[in-house]
C-alpha positions in Angstrom: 71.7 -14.7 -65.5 72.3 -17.7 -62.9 69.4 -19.9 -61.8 70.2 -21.7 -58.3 67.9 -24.9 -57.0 67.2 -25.1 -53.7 66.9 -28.6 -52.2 64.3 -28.4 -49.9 63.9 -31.7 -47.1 61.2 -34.0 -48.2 59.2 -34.2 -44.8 58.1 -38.0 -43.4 55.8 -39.2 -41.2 57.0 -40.3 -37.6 53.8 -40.8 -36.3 50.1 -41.5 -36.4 47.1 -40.9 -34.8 43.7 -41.5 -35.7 40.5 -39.9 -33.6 36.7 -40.6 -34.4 36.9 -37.5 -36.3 40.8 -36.6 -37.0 43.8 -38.0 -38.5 47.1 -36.3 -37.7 50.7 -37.1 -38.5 53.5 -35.8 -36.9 56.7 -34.9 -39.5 59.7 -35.7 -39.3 60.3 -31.4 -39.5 58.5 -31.2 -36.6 55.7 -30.2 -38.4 52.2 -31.9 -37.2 49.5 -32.2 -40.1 45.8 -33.0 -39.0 42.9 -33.2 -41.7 39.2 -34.2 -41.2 38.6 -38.3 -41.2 35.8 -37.8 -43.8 38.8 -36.7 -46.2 39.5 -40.6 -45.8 36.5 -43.0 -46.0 38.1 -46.0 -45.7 39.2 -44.8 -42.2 36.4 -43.1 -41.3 34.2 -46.3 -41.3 37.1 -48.4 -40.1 37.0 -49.9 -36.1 39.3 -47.5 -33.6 41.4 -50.9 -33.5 41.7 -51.3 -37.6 42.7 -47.5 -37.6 45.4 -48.3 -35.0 46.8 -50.9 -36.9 49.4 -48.9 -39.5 52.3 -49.0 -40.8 55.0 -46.1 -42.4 55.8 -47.3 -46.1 58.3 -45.6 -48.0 60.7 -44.7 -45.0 57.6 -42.8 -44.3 56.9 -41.0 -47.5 53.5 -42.7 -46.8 51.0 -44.5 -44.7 48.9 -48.2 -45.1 46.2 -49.8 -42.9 46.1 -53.2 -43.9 43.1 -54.1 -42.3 41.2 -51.0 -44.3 43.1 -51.9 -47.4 44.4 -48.0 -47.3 47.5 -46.0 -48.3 47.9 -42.4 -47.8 51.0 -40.2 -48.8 52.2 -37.3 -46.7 52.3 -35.3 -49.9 48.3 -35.7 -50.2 48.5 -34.6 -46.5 50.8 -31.7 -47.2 48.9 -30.7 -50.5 45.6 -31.1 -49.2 44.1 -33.8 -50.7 41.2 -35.9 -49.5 40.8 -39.2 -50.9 40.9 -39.4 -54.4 39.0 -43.1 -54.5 35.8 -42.9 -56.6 32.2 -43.4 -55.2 32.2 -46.5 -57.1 35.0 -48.2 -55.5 34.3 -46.9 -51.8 30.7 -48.6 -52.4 32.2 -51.7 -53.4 34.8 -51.9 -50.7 31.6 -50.9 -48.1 29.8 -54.0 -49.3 32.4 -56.6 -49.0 33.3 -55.4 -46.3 29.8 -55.7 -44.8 29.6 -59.0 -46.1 32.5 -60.0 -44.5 30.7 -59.1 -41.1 27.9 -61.6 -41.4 28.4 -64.8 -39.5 
């Protein structure tokens, strides 16, 4: 008995767009992805500027907000899985983050 592979396309992100309550990436396949913002904390309590500021890493195998200090990879997207940061480290981030906002 024979066994054949099949090489199946990785898929990468072309494009991003981020609501108040979405984030949807459009594939390189043509396929568009959308998942819930809360999957993604960072971004969900990020400014609708700070969310528009991203960037494709990995010829797209990925995404990273710089100004949220985020990455997400299109194979989270594709698998379904939210954010896998703990509580602990979300708080953390919250808290500099709102004491970075003081004047």
């Amino acid at each position: 008995m024979s066994s054949s592979t099949v090489d199946v396309p990785v898929a990468n992100a072309v494009q991003v767009v981020v609501t108040d309550d979405t984030l949807t990436i459009e594939l390189s396949d043509g396929r568009t992805v959308a998942v819930p913002l809360a999957w993604y904390p960072r971004l969900a309590h990020g400014t609708a500027q700070e969310r528009s500021h991203w960037r494709l890493i990995g010829k797209g195998h990925g995404i990273h907000w710089t100004d949220l200090d985020e990455d997400i990879s299109v194979d989270n997207l594709l698998s379904g899985r939210p954010s896998g940061e703990s509580q602990a480290s979300f708080q953390h981030w919250l808290q500099k983050r709102t004491a970075d906002s003081k004047p």
